[in-house]
C-alpha positions in Angstrom: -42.8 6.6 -32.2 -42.8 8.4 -28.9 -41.9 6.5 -25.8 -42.4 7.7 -22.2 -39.9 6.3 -20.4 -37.1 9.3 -20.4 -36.4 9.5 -17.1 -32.7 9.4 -18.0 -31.9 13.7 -17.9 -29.5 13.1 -21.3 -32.6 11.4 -22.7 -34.9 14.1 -21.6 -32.8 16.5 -23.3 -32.6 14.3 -26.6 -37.0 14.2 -26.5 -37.2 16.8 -28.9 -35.0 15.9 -31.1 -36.1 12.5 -31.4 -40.0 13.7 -31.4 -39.7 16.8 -33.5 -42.8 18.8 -34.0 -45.6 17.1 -36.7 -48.6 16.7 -38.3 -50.2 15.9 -35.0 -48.9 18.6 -32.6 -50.2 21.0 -35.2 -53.6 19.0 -34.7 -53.3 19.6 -30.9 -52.0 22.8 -31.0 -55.1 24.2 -33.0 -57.4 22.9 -30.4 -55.3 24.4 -27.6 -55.4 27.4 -28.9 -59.5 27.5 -29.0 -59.4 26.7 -25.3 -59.9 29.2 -22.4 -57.7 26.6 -19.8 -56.1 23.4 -21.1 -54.8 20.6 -18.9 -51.7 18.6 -20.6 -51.6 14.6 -19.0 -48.3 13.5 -19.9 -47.2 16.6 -21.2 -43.3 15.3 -21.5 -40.7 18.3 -22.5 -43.4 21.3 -22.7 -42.9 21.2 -26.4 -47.1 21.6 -27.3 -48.1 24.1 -24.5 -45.1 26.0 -24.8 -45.8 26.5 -28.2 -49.5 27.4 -27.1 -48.1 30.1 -24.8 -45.7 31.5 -27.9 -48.2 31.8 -29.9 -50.8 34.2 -27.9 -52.8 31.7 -25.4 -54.0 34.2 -22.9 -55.4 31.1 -20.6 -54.6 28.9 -18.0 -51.8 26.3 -19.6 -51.2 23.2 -17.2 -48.9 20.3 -17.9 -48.9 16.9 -16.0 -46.0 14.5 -16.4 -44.8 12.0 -13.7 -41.4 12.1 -15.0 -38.9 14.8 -13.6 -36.3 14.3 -16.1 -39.1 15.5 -18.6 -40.6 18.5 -16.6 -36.7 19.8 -16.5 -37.1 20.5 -20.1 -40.7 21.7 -19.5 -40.0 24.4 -16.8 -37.3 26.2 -19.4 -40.6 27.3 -20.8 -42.2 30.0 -19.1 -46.1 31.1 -18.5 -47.0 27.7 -18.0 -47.9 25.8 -14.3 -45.7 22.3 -15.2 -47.0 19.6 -12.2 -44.8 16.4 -11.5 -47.5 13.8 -10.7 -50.1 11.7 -12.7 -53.9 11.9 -12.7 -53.5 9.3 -9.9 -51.7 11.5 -7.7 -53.6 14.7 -8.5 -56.7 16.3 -8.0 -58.7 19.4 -10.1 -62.4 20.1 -10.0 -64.4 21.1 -13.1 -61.5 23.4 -13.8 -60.3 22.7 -17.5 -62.3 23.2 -21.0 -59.6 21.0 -22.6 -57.6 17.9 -21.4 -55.4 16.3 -23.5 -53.0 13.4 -23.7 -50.7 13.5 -26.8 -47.8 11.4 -28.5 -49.9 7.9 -27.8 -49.5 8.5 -23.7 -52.9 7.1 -23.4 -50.8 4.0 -24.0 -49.1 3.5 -20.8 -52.7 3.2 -19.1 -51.7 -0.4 -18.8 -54.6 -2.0 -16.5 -58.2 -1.8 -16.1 -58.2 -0.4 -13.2 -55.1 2.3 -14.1 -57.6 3.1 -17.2 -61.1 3.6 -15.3 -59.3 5.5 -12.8 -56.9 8.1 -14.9 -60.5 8.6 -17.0 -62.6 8.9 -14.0 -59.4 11.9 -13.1 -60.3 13.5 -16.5 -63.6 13.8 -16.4 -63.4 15.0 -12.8 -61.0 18.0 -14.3 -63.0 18.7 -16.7 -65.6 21.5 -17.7 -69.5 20.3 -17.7 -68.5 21.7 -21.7 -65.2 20.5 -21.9 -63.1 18.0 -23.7 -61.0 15.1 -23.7 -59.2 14.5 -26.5 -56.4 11.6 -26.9 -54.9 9.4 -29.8 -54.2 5.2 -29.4 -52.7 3.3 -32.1 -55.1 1.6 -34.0 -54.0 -2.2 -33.2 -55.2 -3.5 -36.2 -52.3 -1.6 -38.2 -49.9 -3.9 -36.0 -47.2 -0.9 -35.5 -45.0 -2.7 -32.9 -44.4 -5.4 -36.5 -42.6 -2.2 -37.8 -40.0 -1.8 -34.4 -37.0 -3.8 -35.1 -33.6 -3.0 -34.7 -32.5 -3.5 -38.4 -34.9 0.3 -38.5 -31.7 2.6 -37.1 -33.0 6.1 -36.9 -30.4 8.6 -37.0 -30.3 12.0 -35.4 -28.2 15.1 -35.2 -28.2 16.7 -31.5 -27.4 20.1 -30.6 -23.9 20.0 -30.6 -23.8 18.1 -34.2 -23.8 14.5 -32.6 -25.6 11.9 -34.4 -27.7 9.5 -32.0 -28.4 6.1 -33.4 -31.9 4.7 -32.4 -33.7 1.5 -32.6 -36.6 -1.0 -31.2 -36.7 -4.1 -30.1 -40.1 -5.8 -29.3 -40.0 -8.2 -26.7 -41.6 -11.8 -28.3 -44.3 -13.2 -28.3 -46.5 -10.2 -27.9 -49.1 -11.5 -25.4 -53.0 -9.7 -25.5 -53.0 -6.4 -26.1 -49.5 -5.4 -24.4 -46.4 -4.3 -26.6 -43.4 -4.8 -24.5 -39.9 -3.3 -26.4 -36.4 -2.0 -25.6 -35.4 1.3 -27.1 -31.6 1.7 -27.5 -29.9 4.7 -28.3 -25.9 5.3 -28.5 -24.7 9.0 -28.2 -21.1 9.5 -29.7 -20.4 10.9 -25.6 -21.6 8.3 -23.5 -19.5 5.3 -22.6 -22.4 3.1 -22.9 -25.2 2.9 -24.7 -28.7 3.9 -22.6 -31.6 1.5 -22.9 -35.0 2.1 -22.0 -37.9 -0.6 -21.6 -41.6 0.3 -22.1 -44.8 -1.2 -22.3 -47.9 -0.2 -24.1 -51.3 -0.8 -24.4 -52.9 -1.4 -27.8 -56.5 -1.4 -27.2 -59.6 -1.4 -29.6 -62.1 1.0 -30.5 -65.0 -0.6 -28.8 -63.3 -1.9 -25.8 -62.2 2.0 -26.0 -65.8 2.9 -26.2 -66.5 0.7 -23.1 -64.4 2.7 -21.0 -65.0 5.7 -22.0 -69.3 5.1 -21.7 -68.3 3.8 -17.9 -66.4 6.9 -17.3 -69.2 9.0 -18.4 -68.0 10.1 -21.4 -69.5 10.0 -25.2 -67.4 9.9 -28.6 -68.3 13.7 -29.9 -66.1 12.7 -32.6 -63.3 10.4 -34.2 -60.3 10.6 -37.0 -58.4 8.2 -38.1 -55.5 10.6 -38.9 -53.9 13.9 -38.3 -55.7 15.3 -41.4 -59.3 14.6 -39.6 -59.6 11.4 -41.8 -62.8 9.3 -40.8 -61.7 6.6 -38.8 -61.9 2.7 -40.6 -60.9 -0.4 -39.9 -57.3 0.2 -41.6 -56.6 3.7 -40.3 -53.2 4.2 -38.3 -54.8 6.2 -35.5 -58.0 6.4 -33.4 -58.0 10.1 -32.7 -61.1 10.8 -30.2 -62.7 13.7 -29.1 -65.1 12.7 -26.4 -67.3 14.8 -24.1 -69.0 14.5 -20.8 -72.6 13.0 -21.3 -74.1 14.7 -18.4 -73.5 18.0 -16.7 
């Protein structure tokens, strides 16, 4: 699970370790690639356009991320323009083919109003042709059921330290809100470091609703990182949308 909150500089540098790459950045990374200029919104460490840039992209490469801790990591990576902001705070004008928002950021879009505006951002930023593409839980797989703190994750750092990890949902879970600690104890630190987060685990057709206002339309929809059809009991809801009117 990735979480969004590491504004902490030792946790920034532990976001790689904890998130390392997967099924889904490989899913991100193809459509990336097929893209002439690709905005990242909560593009966290660098990790996916970085990877982009490696790999040949000859294009504009942009990552957003309101977190500096995060965009420390990002600028070790060059050829890329890294932004410290959100869609909020920032402006762009037809000017990407691709926007994306990976490792469930779309999540943090906690209010209405914080939704209709960050996707009223992206379609502002993006090409009459261009795409949006973003992943949510699916709420009905009830993931946050799954974050308890007898599910220690283990890591090994850099310097051969193993970080202990765990969740700790915050009870009861009200609407469609997920409030949880994350807790992680580093051999080095006096302390351990706790993070709090909230996300948003919204439906597909309340999804839809949003999306329609915004002027989007669902081009298309997975329901995993192997381009699964989306049902009821997938983990994911992996849209693809487009702008429904030049």
């Amino acid at each position: 699970m990735a979480d969004h909150s590491f504004s902490d500089l030792s946790l920034a540098a532990l976001y790689d370790t904890l998130n390392p790459w997967g099924p889904g950045d490989d899913f991100y990374l193809d459509l990336v690639l097929s893209a002439r200029s690709v905005l990242d919104v909560g593009c966290g460490t660098g990790q996916l356009l970085g990877r982009a840039r490696e790999a040949g992209h000859e294009g504009r490469l942009c990552g957003l991320d309101p977190a500096a801790a995060m965009l420390v990591q990002a600028r070790r990576r060059p050829g890329v323009e890294w932004v410290l902001g959100d869609l909020a705070a920032t402006r762009w004008e037809r000017e990407f083919d691709l926007v994306v928002m990976t490792g469930h950021a779309f999540q943090v879009l906690l209010g209405d109003e914080q939704l209709r505006e960050a996707l009223t951002a992206v379609r502002q930023a993006l090409a009459p042709d261009g795409r949006f593409v973003f992943e949510t839980r699916n709420p009905a797989g009830r993931a946050w059921e799954r974050w308890t703190p007898e599910r220690v994750r283990e890591v090994t750092d850099a310097r051969g330290n193993v970080v202990r990890v765990w969740h700790d949902v915050e009870t009861p879970v009200a609407g469609d809100r997920v409030t949880f600690t994350e807790t992680f104890v580093h051999p080095e630190w006096e302390q351990p470091r706790v993070s709090r987060s909230t996300l948003r685990f919204i439906g597909p057709d309340a999804l839809d609703g949003f999306l329609a206002e915004a002027g989007f339309v669902v081009h298309e929809r997975f329901g995993d990182w192997g381009r699964g059809p989306f049902t009821p009991a997938a983990p994911e809801i992996i849209t693809v949308a487009r702008p429904d009117r030049p």
